[in-house]
C-alpha positions in Angstrom: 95.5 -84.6 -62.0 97.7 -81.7 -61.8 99.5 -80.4 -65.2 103.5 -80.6 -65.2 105.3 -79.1 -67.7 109.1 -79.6 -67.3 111.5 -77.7 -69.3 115.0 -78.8 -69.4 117.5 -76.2 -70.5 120.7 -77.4 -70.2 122.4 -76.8 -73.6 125.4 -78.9 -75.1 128.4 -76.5 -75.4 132.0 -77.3 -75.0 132.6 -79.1 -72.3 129.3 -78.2 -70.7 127.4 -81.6 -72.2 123.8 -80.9 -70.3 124.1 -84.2 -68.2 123.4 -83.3 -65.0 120.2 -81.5 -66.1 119.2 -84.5 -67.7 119.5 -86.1 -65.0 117.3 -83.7 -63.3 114.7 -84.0 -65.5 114.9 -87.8 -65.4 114.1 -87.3 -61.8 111.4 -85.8 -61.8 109.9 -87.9 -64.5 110.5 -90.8 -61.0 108.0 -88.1 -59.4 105.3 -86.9 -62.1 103.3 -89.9 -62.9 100.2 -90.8 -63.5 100.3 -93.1 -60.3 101.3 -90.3 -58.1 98.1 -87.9 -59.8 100.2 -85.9 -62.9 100.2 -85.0 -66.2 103.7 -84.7 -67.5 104.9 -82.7 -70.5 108.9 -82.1 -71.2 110.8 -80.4 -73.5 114.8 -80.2 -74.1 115.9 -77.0 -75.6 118.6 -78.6 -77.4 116.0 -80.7 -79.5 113.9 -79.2 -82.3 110.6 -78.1 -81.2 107.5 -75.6 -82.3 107.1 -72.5 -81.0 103.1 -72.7 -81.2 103.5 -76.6 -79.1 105.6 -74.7 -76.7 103.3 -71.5 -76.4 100.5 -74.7 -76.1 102.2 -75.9 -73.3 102.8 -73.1 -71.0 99.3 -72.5 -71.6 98.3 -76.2 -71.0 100.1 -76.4 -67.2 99.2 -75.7 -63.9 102.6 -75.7 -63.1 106.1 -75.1 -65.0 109.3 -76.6 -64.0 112.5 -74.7 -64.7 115.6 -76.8 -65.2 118.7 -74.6 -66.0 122.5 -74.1 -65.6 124.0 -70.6 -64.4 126.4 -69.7 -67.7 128.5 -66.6 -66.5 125.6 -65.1 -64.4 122.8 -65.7 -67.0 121.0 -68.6 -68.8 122.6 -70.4 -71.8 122.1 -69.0 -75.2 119.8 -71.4 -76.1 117.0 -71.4 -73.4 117.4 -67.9 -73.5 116.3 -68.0 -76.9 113.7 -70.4 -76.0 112.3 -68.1 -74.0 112.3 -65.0 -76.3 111.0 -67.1 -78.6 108.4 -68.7 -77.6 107.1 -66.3 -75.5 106.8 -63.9 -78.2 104.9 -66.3 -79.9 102.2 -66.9 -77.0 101.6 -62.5 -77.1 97.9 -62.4 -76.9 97.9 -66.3 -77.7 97.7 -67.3 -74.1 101.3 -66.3 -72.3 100.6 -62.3 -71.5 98.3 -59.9 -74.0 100.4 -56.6 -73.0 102.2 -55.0 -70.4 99.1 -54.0 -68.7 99.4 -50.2 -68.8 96.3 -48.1 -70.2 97.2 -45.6 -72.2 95.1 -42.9 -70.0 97.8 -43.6 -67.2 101.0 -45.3 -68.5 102.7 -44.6 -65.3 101.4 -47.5 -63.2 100.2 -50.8 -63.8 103.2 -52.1 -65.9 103.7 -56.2 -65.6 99.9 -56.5 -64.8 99.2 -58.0 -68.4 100.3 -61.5 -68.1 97.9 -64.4 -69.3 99.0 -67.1 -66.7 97.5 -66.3 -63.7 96.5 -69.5 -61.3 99.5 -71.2 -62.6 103.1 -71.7 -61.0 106.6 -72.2 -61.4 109.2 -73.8 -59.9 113.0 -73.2 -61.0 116.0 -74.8 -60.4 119.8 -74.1 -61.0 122.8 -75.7 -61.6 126.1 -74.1 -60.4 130.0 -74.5 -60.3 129.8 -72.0 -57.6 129.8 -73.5 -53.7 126.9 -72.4 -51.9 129.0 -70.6 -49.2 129.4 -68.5 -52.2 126.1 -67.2 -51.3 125.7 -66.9 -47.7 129.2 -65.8 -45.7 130.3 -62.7 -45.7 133.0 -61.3 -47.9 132.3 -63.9 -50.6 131.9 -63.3 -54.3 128.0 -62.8 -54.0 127.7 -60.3 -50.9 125.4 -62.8 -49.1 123.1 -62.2 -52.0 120.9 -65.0 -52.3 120.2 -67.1 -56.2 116.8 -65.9 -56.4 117.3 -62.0 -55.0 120.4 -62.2 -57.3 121.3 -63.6 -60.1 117.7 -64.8 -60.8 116.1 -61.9 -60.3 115.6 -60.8 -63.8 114.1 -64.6 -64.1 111.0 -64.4 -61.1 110.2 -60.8 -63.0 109.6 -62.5 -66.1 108.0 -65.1 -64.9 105.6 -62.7 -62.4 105.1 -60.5 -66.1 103.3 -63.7 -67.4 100.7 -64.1 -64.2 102.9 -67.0 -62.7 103.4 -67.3 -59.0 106.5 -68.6 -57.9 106.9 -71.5 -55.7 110.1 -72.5 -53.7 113.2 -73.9 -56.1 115.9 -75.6 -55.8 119.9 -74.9 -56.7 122.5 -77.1 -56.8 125.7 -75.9 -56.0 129.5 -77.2 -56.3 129.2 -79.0 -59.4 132.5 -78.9 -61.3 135.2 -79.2 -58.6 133.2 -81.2 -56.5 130.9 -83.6 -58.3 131.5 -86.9 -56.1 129.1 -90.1 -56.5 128.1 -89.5 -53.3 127.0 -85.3 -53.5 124.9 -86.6 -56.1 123.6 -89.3 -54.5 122.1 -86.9 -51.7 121.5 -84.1 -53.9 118.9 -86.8 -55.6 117.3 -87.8 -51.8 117.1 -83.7 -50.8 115.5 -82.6 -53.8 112.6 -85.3 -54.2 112.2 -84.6 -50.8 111.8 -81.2 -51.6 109.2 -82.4 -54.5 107.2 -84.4 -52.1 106.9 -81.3 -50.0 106.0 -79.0 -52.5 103.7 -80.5 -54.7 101.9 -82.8 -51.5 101.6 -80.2 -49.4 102.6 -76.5 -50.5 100.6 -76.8 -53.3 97.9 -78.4 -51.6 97.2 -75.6 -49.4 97.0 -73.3 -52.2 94.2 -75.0 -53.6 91.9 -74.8 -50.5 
């Protein structure tokens, strides 16, 4: 069976209340079962948890699954400080054991010392922000994609670890245009997209 660990940071502020990434996570907890050959681990950043579980967990999964809102260009507070956290606590416990410069040659090599090599990760975001945000021209993000953009920061610290990155999933229009039925597709397209991933992308990785 292959190891799921799903990570749901979609923090409770304001009027921000998390929901959607809930419902997220709910979805793919439809997908990782035992019937259809996983292991499933969650956690919700908004409940307490340990940073040595956590650190356990990363370590424990062949693959991680990213749930987060975009909060002015960046991750909530909270996952962010999940992440610092509990990353710091898996140094040389499993998560990376340096930066993986020698000290004979410090000029090369740095982001080589992750601990997570063979495993992967899979993000997802959550955004007010239509997609044609994204993709025409003279629109807010230069035709910058999520992942070469804003996220960018995110696949670095992910690739620091020894992850491999395998192909997300945003969501996009959220506030102003959160109908019954954008969610109702958004939930077809994107177990669709699990299906294809984790049936067949990650399938051929294994051979």
């Amino acid at each position: 069976m292959k190891k799921i660990f799903v990570i749901n940071g979609g923090q409770h502020f304001a009027h921000s209340g998390g929901k959607f990434n809930k419902t997220i996570s709910n979805w793919d907890k439809d997908f990782f079962t035992a019937e259809n050959g996983f292991e499933f681990k969650y956690t919700d950043i908004n409940e307490n948890y340990d940073l040595t579980e956590e650190v356990k967990k990363f370590v424990w999964a062949d693959v991680v699954v990213y749930h987060t809102p975009v909060w002015w260009f960046g991750l909530p507070y909270k996952f962010k400080q999940y992440l610092d956290t509990v990353f710091t606590a898996g140094h040389r416990k499993g998560i990376y054991y340096s930066d993986g410069r020698k000290l004979d040659n410090p000029e090369i090599n740095y982001g080589t010392g992750g601990s997570l090599h063979g495993r992967h990760y899979m993000l997802t975001t959550t955004w007010n922000a239509p997609e044609t945000a994204f993709t025409l021209p003279d629109e807010f993000f230069n035709e910058t994609s999520v992942d070469d953009g804003v996220m960018f920061g995110f696949h670095r610290m992910n690739a620091f670890t020894g992850m491999k990155k395998i192909d997300g999933f945003h969501f996009h229009d959220l506030e102003k245009n959160a109908t019954p039925e954008r969610i109702e597709n958004y939930e077809k397209t994107y177990k669709n997209h699990l299906e294809q991933v984790f049936n067949e992308t990650l399938a051929i990785t294994e051979i």
